[in-house]
N, C-alpha and C positions, 0 to 999 in steps of 0.2 A: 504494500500500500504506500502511498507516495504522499507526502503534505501538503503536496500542491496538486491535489484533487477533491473532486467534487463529494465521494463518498470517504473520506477520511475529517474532512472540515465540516461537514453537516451530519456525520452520523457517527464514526466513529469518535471522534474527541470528541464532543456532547456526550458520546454516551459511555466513555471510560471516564471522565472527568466527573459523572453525578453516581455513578455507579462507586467509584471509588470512597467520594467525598461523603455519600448516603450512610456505609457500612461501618467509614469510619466515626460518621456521628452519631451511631448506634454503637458504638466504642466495639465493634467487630473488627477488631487490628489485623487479626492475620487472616481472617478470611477477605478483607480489605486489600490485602498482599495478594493473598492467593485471585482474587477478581483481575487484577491488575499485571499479573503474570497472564493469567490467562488471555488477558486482551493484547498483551504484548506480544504473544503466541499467534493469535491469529492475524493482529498484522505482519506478521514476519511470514505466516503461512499463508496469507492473502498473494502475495508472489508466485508460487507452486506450494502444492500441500506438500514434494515431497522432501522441502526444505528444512519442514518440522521435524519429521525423523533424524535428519543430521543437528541439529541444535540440540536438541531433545538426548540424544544419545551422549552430544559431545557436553553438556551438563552433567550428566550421570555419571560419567568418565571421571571428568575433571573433579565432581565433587566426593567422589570416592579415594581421588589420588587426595584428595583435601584432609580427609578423613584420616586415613592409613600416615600421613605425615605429623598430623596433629598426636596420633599414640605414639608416633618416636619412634615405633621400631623401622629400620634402615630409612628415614627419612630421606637422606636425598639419595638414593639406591628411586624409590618411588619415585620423587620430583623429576630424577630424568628420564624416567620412564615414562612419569606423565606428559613435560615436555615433548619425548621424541615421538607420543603418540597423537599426539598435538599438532605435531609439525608434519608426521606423516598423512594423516587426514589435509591438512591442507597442502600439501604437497601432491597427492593423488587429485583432489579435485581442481587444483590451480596449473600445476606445473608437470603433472603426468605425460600429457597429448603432447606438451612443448618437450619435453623430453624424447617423444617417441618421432616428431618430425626431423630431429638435430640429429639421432641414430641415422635415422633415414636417409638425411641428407650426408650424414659424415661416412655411412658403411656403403650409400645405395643397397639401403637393403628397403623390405615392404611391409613393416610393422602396420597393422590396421589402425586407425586412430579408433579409438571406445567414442563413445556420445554422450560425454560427462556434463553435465550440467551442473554449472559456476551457482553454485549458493551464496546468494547476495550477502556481504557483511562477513563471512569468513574467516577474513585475515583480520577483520575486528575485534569481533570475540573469541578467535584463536591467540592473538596476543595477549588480550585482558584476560585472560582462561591462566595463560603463563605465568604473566605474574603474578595472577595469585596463587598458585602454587611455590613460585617460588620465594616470595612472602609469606606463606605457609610455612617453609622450611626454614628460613629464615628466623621465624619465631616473634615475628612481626602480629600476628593474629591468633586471639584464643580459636577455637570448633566453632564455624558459625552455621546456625542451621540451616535444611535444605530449602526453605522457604523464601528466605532471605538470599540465599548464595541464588537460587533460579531468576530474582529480582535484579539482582545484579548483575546478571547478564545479560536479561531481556530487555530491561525496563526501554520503552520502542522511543524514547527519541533519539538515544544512540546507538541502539541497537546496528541497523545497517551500514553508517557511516562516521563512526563515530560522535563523539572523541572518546578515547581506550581510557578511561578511568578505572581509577584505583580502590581498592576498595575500603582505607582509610577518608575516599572522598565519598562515599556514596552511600556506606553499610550504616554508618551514623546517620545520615538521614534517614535513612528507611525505617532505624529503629527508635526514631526520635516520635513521641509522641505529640509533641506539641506543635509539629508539622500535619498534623492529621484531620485540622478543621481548614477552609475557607478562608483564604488573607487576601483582603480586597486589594492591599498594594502590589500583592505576589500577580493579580490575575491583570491589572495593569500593566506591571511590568512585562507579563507575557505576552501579553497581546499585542503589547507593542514592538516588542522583538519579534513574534512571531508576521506580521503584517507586513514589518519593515525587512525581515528576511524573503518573504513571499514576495514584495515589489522588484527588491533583487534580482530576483528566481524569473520571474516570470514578464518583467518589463523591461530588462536590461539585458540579463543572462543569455536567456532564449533568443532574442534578435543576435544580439552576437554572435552566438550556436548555429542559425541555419546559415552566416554569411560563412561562418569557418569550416562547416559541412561541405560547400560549394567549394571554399575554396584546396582544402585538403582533395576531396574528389578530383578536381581539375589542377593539379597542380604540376602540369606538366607545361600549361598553356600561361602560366603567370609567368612572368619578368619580375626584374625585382625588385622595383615598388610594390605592384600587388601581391608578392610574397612579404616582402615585410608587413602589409597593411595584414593579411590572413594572418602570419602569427600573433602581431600586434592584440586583434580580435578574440584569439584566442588564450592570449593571457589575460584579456580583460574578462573572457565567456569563465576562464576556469576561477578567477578570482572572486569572481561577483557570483558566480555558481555553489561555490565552497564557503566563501562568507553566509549567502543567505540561509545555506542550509545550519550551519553553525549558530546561526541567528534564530533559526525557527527550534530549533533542539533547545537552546537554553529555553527558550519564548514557553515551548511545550515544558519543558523543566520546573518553571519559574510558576506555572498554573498548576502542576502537584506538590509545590514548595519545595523543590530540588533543587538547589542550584547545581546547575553539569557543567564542570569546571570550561572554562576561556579557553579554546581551542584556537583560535584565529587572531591578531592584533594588528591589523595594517601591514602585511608581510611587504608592499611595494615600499612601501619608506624606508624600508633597512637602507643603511651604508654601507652594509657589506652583505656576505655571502652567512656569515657567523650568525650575525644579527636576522637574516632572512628568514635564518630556518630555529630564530630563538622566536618568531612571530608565526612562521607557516608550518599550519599541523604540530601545533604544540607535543601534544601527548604524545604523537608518535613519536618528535624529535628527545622528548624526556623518558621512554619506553627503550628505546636505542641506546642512551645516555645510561638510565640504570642496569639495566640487565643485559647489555653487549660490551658499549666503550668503559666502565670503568672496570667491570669484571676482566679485561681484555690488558686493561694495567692504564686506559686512562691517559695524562698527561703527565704521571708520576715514574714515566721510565725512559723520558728523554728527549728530545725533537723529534727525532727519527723515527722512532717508537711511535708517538703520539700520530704525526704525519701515516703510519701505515695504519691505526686504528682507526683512522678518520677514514680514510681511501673503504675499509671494508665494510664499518659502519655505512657507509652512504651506498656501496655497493650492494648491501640487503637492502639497506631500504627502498633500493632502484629494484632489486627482486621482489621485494615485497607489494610495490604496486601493480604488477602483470608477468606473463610469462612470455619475456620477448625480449629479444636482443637492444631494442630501442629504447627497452627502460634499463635493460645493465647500463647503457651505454650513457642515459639522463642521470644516472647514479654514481654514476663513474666522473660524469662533468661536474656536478655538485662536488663529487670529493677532492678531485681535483682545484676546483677553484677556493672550495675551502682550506686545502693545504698551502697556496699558495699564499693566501690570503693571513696566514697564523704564519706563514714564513717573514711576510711583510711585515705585518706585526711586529714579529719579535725583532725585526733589525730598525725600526722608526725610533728615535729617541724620543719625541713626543707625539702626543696626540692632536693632528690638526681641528682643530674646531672651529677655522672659521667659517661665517656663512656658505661663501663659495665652495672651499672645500666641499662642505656636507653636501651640496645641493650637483656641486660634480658627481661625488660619490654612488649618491642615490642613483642619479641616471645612468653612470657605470654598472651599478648589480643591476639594475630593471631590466638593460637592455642583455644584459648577460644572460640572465633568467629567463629571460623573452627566448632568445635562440638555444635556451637548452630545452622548453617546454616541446618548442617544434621536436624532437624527438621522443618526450613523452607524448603525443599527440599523434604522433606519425603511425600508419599502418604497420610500416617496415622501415629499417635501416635502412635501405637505399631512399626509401621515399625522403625521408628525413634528408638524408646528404644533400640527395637533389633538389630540395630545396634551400637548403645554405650555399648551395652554387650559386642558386639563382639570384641569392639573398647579396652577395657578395659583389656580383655582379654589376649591379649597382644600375641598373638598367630599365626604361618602360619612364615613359613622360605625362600618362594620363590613369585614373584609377577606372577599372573596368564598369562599366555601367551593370553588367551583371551581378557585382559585388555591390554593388548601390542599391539595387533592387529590393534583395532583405531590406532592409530597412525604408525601409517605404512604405510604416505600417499605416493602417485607418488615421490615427491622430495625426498623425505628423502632415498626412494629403490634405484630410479637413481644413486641419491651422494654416496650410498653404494658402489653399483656394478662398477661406475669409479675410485672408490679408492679401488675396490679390496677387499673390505670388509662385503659382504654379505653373505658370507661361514663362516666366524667367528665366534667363538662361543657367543651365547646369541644375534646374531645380530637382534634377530627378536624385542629386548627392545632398540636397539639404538633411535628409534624415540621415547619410552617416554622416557626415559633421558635426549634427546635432546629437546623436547618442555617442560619439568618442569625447566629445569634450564634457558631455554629461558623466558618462563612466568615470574618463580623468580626473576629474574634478572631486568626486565621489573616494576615487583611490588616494589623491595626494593632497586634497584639501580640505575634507572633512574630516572631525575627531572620530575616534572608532565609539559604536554604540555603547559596550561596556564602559566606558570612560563616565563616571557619574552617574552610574544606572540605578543604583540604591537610592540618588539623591533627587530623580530625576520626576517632578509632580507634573502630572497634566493641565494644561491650559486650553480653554474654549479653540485657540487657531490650532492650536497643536493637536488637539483631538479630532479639529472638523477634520486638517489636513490626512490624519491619519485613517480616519472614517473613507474619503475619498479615495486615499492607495489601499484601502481594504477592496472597495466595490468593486475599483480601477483591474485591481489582481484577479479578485473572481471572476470577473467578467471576460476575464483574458484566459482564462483555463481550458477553453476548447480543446486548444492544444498542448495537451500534457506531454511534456518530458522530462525524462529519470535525471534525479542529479549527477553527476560527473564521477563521483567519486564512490556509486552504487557498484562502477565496472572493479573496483581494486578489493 
């Protein structure tokens, strides 16, 4: 089930929202739990039902490895066990078939590919599944029971695409009771992240999405303005893709009194590479952080040492988003530029802080970023290349009017035609003009949502406005599509 539809906004949140808050104001605490598992079950199984057997199974697993650690006997003998069965489940369902085409291609030999079907969220609650086992072992956590531990994995705003939270973040809420009534500022605060995540999604995102659709498809026929203008699009579709959904998770969070930790914080303003990935995909980059790079020795065993931990750290993480040569290879850029980048580092005597600097800076990682994502984006490795050729190239003197086109939605023709300006010349590029410097503006000039959001009271323009990108959203939902990061 998707947030940004028609049967999840009128029927299912209404009806886990009163269902939940009902039982618990009949002080039915864990049968409360248990209503709230279950409806996190069926949106998870609202996808394919037979996505539930693998969740379902891989809860039982992990919560037994939970078990059997908590009595002590061979505790981590268990955890990696738990772990390697962990990892083999999503290695079978993610990286199986790529495994067996790379045979293929490296032996010529004729392996069948299986018809495994990718269980959305996987590598989500495969990681959060880890650590807390290995938190488990650890000795981080008393036995918590199975009611709670199934909540903690399901509970559906992060479920599919995060954020991997902890369960020192989440287990306390669940078992706090004073979370269990109705907070009028909690359902403000969600509704307004979740509204303003939906405009994202669905007024910004999506237009940008069908132009980069178009342009990845034909990108054989771009020069290399319109290849830069399609990546360009495409780091703006996955930013404002990835924020909204971020946006609608806490939103959804914030209406069962949850808070689900800051996954997102303006990732384009970073100055560097360091700083990029301390803002994009929090959790995963702090998931990496504890349970790879410092277990791995961290920055406590030298330059050299530290520079190869980063290269492999960023190298799973490039596995960890698909099974394809073009995310080793985005994994590999990431680690790379971060090495270089701690190498710089360490030889500057100070820290430049002036204006210019920083605002150099910034535009150095964006654009950095921009040309690595073309190859998370790219079908294939060659696709990808073939387009930094083109990119490179530096070639093409007009933007293709077929890339104009997207964005040529109803609002934007109307606002034309009332002010007389749809005869004009070039008017058929007003709408991308108008949605990149909207997006821009949005990425490097506005504070990030979270910023003030406890402090944040509504006022009549601020509500009507928000009332209106409510409609504005719904009204726009015809055309439904999956967030960006449903594929990893």
């Amino acid at each position: 089930m998707l947030f940004n539809s028609y049967i999840f906004i009128f029927l299912f949140l209404p009806l886990a929202f009163a269902g939940y808050f009902l039982l618990n104001h009949r002080k039915k605490y864990q049968t409360a739990k248990f209503f709230l598992v279950v409806m996190s079950l069926w949106f998870y199984a609202y996808f394919h039902i037979s996505y539930l057997w693998i969740i379902l199974f891989s809860i039982a697993m992990n919560y037994l490895c939970h078990c059997a650690i908590i009595r002590g006997r061979r505790a981590r003998t268990v955890m990696w066990c738990g772990i390697a069965a962990n990892l083999g489940l999503l290695f079978y369902y993610k990286y199986f078939n790529f495994l067996l085409e790379n045979i293929n291609l490296a032996f010529h030999a004729d392996f069948s590919l299986p018809n495994i079907l990718l269980p959305l969220g996987i590598s989500f609650f495969t990681f959060q599944q880890i650590a807390f086992l290995v938190d488990s072992a650890r000795g981080d956590m008393p036995r918590q029971n199975p009611l709670d531990y199934a909540l903690f994995v399901t509970f559906f705003p992060q479920l599919i695409a995060g954020p991997i939270v902890s369960h020192a973040e989440m287990l306390p809420q669940f078992q706090d009771v004073s979370r269990k009534r109705v907070q009028s500022e909690n359902i403000y605060r969600g509704l307004r992240l979740f509204v303003l995540g939906l405009g994202k999604k669905v007024l910004l995102a999506d237009i940008f999405g069908h132009a980069v659709y178009w342009g990845f498809l034909n990108y054989r026929i771009l020069d290399g303005l319109n290849t830069f203008l399609v990546i360009l699009f495409y780091t703006i579709q996955l930013y404002l893709d990835f924020s909204g959904y971020c946006d609608m998770a806490r939103g959804i969070g914030y209406l069962f009194n949850i808070r689900i930790p800051v996954n997102f914080l303006s990732p384009y303003k970073a100055k560097n590479i360091l700083e990029f990935w301390d803002r994009w995909h929090i959790t995963l980059t702090r998931f990496f952080t504890r349970y790879v790079y410092i277990p791995l020795g961290g920055n406590r065993k030298g330059l050299a040492r530290t520079c190869v931990n980063v290269l492999l750290v960023f190298l799973l993480s490039g596995i960890w988003h698909g099974a394809g040569w073009n995310y080793v290879v985005w994994g590999l850029l990431h680690g790379l530029l971060s090495v270089i980048t701690r190498l710089w580092k360490s030889l500057r005597k100070r820290d430049g802080s002036n204006p210019v600097g920083k605002a150099v800076s910034v535009c150095a990682t964006f654009l950095a970023v921009c040309c690595a994502w073309a190859f998370f984006r790219a079908d294939t490795l060659g696709q990808a290349v073939y387009m930094m050729r083109q990119l490179v190239s530096a070639g093409g003197r007009h933007i293709y009017l077929e890339l104009a086109t997207y964005f040529q939605v109803p609002e934007i023709q109307y606002g034309l035609k009332f002010l007389g300006l749809s005869d004009m010349p070039c008017s058929g590029y007003y709408g991308l003009v108008a949605f990149t410097l909207v997006a821009l503006f949005l990425i490097f000039c506005r504070g990030n949502l979270y910023e003030g959001e406890e402090s944040h009271r509504p006022g009549v323009f601020g509500t009507v406005c928000l009332s209106l990108c409510a409609v504005w959203s719904i009204l726009s939902l015809s055309g439904v599509s999956t967030f960006l990061y449903f594929n990893f």
